[in-house]
N, C-alpha and C positions, 0 to 999 in steps of 0.2 A: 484502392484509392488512398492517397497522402496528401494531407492537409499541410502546406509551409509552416515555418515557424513565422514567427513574429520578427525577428531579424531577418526574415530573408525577403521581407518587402517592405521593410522600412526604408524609410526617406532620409538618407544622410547628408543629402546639402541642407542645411539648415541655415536662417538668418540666426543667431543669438544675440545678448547682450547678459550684462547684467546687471542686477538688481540696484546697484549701487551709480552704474549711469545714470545719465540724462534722459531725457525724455527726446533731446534733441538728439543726439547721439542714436536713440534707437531707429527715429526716421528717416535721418541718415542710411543705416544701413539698411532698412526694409529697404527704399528708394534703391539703393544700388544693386541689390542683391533682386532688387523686384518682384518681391517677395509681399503676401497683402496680410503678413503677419510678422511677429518676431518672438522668439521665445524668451523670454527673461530668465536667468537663474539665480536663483537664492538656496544656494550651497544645496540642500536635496530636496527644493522645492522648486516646482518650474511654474512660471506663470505665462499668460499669453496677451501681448497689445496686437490688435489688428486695426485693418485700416480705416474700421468705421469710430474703434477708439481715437485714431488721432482727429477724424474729423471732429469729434465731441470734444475734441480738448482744444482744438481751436476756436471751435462753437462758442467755447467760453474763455477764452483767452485768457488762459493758462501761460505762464510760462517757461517756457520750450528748457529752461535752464533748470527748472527743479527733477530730482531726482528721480526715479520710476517709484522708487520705494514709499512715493506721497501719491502715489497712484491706487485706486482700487480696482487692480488687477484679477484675470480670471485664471484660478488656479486650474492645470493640465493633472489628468491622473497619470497614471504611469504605469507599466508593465514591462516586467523582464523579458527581454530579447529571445528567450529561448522557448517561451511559452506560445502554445498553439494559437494558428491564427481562429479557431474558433471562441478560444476566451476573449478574444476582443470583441466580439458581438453583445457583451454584455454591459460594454460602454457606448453604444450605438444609442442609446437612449438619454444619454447625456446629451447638453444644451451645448456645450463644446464637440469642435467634430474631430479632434485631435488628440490623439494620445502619445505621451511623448516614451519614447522606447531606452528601456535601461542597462548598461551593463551589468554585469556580477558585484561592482563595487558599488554600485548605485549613481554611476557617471552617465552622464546625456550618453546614447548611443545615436538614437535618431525619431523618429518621428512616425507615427500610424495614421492616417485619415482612412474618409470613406473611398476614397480615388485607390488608394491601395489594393483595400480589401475587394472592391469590386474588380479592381483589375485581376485579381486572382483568381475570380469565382469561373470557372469554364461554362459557357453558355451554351454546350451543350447538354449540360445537367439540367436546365429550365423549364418552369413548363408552356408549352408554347399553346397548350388548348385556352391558359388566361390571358385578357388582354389588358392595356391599360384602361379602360374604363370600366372594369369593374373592380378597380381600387384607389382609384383616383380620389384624394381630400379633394373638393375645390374650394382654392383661396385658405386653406388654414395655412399656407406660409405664403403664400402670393400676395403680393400688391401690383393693383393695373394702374393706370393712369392715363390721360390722355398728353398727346405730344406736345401739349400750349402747357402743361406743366412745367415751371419754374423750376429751375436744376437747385436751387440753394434749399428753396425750400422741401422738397424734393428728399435732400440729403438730409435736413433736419427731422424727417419722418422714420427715415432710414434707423438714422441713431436714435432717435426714441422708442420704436416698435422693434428692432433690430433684425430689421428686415436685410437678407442679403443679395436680395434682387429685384429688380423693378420690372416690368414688364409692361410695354406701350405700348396702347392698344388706340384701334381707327375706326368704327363701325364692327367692331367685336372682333377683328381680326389683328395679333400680332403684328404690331411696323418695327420694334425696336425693344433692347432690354439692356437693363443699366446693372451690371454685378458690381461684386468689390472690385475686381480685376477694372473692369471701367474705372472706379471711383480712385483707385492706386495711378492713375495717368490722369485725372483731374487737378491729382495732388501736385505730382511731379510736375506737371506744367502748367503749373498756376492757373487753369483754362478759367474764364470770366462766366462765374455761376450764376446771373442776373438772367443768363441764355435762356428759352425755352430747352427745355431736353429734349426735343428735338435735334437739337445741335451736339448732343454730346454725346446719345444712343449709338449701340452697338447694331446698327442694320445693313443688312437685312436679317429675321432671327430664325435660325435650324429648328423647325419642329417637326413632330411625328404625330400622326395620326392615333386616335382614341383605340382604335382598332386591333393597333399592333399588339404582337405577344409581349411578355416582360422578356423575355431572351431578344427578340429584335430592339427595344428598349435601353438592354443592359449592353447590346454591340454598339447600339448610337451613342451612348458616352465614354465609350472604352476607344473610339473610332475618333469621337470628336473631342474628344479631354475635356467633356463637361462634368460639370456639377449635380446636375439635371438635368430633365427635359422638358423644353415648352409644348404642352400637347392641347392639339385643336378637332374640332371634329370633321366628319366629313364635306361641308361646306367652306372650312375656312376658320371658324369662327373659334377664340380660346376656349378649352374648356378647363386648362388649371396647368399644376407642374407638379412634376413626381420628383424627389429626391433621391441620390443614391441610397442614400438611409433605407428608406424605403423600400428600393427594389430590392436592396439587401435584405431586409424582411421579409419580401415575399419570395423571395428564393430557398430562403430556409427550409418552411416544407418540404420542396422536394428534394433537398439537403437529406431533411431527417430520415427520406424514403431511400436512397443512395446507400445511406450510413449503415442501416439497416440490413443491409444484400452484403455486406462486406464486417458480418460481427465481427471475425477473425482478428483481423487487420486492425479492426475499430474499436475495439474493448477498452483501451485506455479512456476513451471520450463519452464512453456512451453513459453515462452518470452526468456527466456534461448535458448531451443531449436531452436526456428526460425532466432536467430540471427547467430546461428553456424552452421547450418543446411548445408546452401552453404557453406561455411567452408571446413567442411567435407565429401563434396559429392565427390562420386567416380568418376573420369573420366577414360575411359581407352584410357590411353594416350601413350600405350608402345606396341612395338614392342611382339607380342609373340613367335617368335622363338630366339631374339636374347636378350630380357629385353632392348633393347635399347627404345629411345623416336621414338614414331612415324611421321609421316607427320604432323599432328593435335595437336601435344602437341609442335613440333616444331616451327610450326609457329606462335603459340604464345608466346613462348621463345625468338623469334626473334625480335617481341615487344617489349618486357621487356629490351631486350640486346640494341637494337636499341635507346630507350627512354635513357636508364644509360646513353649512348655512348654520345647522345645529352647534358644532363646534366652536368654530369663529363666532359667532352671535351677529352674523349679516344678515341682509335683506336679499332677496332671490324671488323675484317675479317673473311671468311670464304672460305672453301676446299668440293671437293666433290672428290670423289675417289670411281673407280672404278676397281675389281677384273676383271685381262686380264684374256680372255680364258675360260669364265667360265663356257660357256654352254658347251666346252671337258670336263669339270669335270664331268657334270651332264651325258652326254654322255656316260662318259668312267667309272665312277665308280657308277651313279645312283643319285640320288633325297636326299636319307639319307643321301650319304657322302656329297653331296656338300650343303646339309641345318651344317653338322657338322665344315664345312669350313665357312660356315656366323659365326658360333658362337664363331670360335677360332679366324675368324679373330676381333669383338669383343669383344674379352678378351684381342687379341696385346692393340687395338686402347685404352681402359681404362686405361689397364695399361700405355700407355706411354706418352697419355695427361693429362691436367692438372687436378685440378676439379673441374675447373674453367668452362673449354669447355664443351661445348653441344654439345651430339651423337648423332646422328639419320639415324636409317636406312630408305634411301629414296626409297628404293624401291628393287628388283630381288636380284644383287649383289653392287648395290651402297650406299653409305652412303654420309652422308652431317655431317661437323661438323662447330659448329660456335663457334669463337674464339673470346671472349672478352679482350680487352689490349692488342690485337697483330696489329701491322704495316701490310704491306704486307710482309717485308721481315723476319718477323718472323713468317709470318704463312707459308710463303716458306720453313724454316727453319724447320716448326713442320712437315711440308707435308715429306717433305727430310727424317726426324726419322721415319716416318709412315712408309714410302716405306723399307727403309731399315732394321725397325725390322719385319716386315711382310714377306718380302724375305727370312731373316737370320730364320724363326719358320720352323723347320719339323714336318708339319701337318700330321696327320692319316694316312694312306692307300696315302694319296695324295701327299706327299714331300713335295717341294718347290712350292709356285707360287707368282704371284707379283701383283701390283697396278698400274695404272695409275690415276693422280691427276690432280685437276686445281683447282688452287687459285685468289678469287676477295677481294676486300677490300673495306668496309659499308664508303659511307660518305654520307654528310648530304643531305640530300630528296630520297636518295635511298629507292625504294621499294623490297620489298623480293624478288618479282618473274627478278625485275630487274640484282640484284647482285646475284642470282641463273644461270642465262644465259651467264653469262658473265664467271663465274666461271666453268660451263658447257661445252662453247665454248673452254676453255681453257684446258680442261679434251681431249676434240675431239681431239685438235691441239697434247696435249700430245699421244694421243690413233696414229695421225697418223705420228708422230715422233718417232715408232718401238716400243712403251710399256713403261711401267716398268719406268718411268719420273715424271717430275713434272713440270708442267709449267701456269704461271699466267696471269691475263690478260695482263701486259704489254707486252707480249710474242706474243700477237694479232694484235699490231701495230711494232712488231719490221720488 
């Protein structure tokens, strides 16, 4: 087995400019080169404007005549052309998906993304016994929306959360999905953004089923030149989107298992391989009916949340909440509708927290979410939006139903299972204060 180099799937049509242009000038040539980026150069520095930057700079009305160099630009790393494509897996983790490829002299050669490297990876190395829903994030890069969503606004959420696709959603099922690719032909033809997105959506939208292997996964965007893939369950219904990043991830494994049968051949890499190895190992760390985090990936999150908190000198609270009544669900309409009621409830909780906060289904119908940067009287405040958009959803076959809440607040020597109890106790006092509430630990001593 041989791994390409890094020039030998590089991307050499590139838009450029440089550093010392305009700002108009650069959207000029995105626009004709139709391209939803451009790389800037500054002698052996490269930076990157994309298309959600220009819409920011028009946001603020900027003017198109100042230089890029009064811009604050996202610097590209870079990698010599000659180096294997397996060192570029260790920029996969960067917040840029581009790596710009260099000669011997240190001159642009061309370009690495994740479209590259996936296209390289042969899908019959995958493993096809995993499917996409047992590694599915749901919603840690998604945004849904409904189709009476306003395109301007819309676009200004975009460039805030830097989100790079939107996904329309109609009674839980995919109608439509807005990329940069969309927003790069919003641009070019001035389309009138007052529109509901309705009118601008890329529909009808290619999805795959939850079910599928990640090798069927990794053929539908090397087949369809996507980015991703919008995945739904067996009824229809969204259940999140996977990134190539991602499937690149979990290919790796059985990379590493490949690598292994071929030491010979392999010896140059394999100090490579064992350094990235934990890296890239799979954990299953999510929920599989709802793609939320589980118990186990939770509380290690809670580590990580707890250590920041210590450092930085934040505030870090957490909420547990509990769907009232919920064994009449299962009762009264059955096991499917009320596993469909965990998943809508879910999709409220993502969409109306931040993404910042960590989900986690703790268990039956309860969830736990921890809130990093929140006081207690702001995680009262998030608990309060929780209750109220979850009441306001007319679910499936089921209507209306509601949540009870309890909120604790992390300070310093608290342990997990401590500030879990306490929040817990608070959830009961809400539970026996008629439902449908919210109430904290202070609530415990009043």
């Amino acid at each position: 087995m041989k791994f390409p180099s890094i020039g030998d799937i590089a991307t050499k049509d590139l838009a450029t400019v440089q550093i010392t242009d305009t700002i108009n000038k650069a959207i000029d040539v995105m626009l004709k080169h139709e391209h939803r980026n451009v790389i800037v150069v500054d002698n052996d520095k490269f930076f990157i404007l994309t298309v959600l930057d220009v819409l920011d700079i028009e946001s603020k009305t900027i003017c198109l005549d100042e230089k890029l160099s009064k811009l604050n630009l996202k610097e590209v790393s870079t990698i010599d052309k000659k180096r294997n494509i397996l060192d570029a897996l260790e920029y996969l983790n960067n917040d840029i998906e581009y790596i710009c490829v260099l000669n011997k002299d240190n001159s642009l050669y061309g370009i690495v993304t994740h479209t590259d490297i996936t296209s390289n990876i042969d899908p019959d190395t995958l493993m096809d016994n995993y499917t996409l829903q047992d590694f599915l994030k749901l919603g840690k890069r998604m945004k849904w929306v409904s189709k009476n969503e306003i395109t301007s606004i819309l676009l200004t959420d975009m460039i805030n959360n830097l989100f790079d696709n939107v996904v329309i959603v109609e009674d839980n099922k995919p109608i439509g999905i807005l990329t940069t690719k969309d927003v790069m032909r919003l641009i070019k033809h001035r389309e009138e953004l007052s529109l509901p997105i309705s009118a601008h959506m890329s529909s009808p939208v290619d999805t795959i089923i939850n079910t599928s292997s990640i090798k069927d996964a990794l053929v539908f965007v090397k087949e369809k030149h996507y980015k991703r893939v919008v995945v739904v369950n067996e009824n229809g219904d969204i259940a999140g989107v996977i990134s190539q990043k991602e499937l690149i991830s979990l290919t790796y494994a059985k990379w590493a298992i490949l690598m292994k049968e071929y030491q010979a051949e392999l010896s140059e890499i394999n100090n490579l391989l064992e350094n990235q190895n934990k890296e890239f190992e799979i954990k299953a760390s999510t929920d599989l009916l709802t793609g939320l985090y589980n118990r186990h990936k939770f509380s290690e999150l809670y580590l990580s949340s707890y250590k920041s908190m210590i450092q930085r000198h934040n505030d870090l609270s957490l909420l547990i909440m509990d769907i009232d009544h919920f064994k009449n669900v299962n009762d009264s309409f059955g096991h499917n509708t009320g596993d469909k009621v965990l998943v809508q409830v879910s999709h409220v909780l993502l969409k109306t927290l931040r993404n910042i906060d960590i989900v986690c289904r703790w268990g039956g119908e309860e969830f736990i979410v921890l809130l990093p940067t929140s006081s207690l009287e702001t995680a009262y405040k998030l608990a309060e939006k929780l209750r109220i958009n979850i009441e306001s959803v007319e679910l499936d076959v089921v209507g209306h139903i509601t949540c009870s809440f309890g909120v604790s607040q992390v300070v310093e020597g608290d342990e997990m299972v401590s500030v879990i109890n306490r929040a817990d106790n608070a959830l009961y006092l809400a539970k026996n204060s008629g439902r449908n509430c919210v109430k904290t630990e202070n609530d415990l001593t009043d």
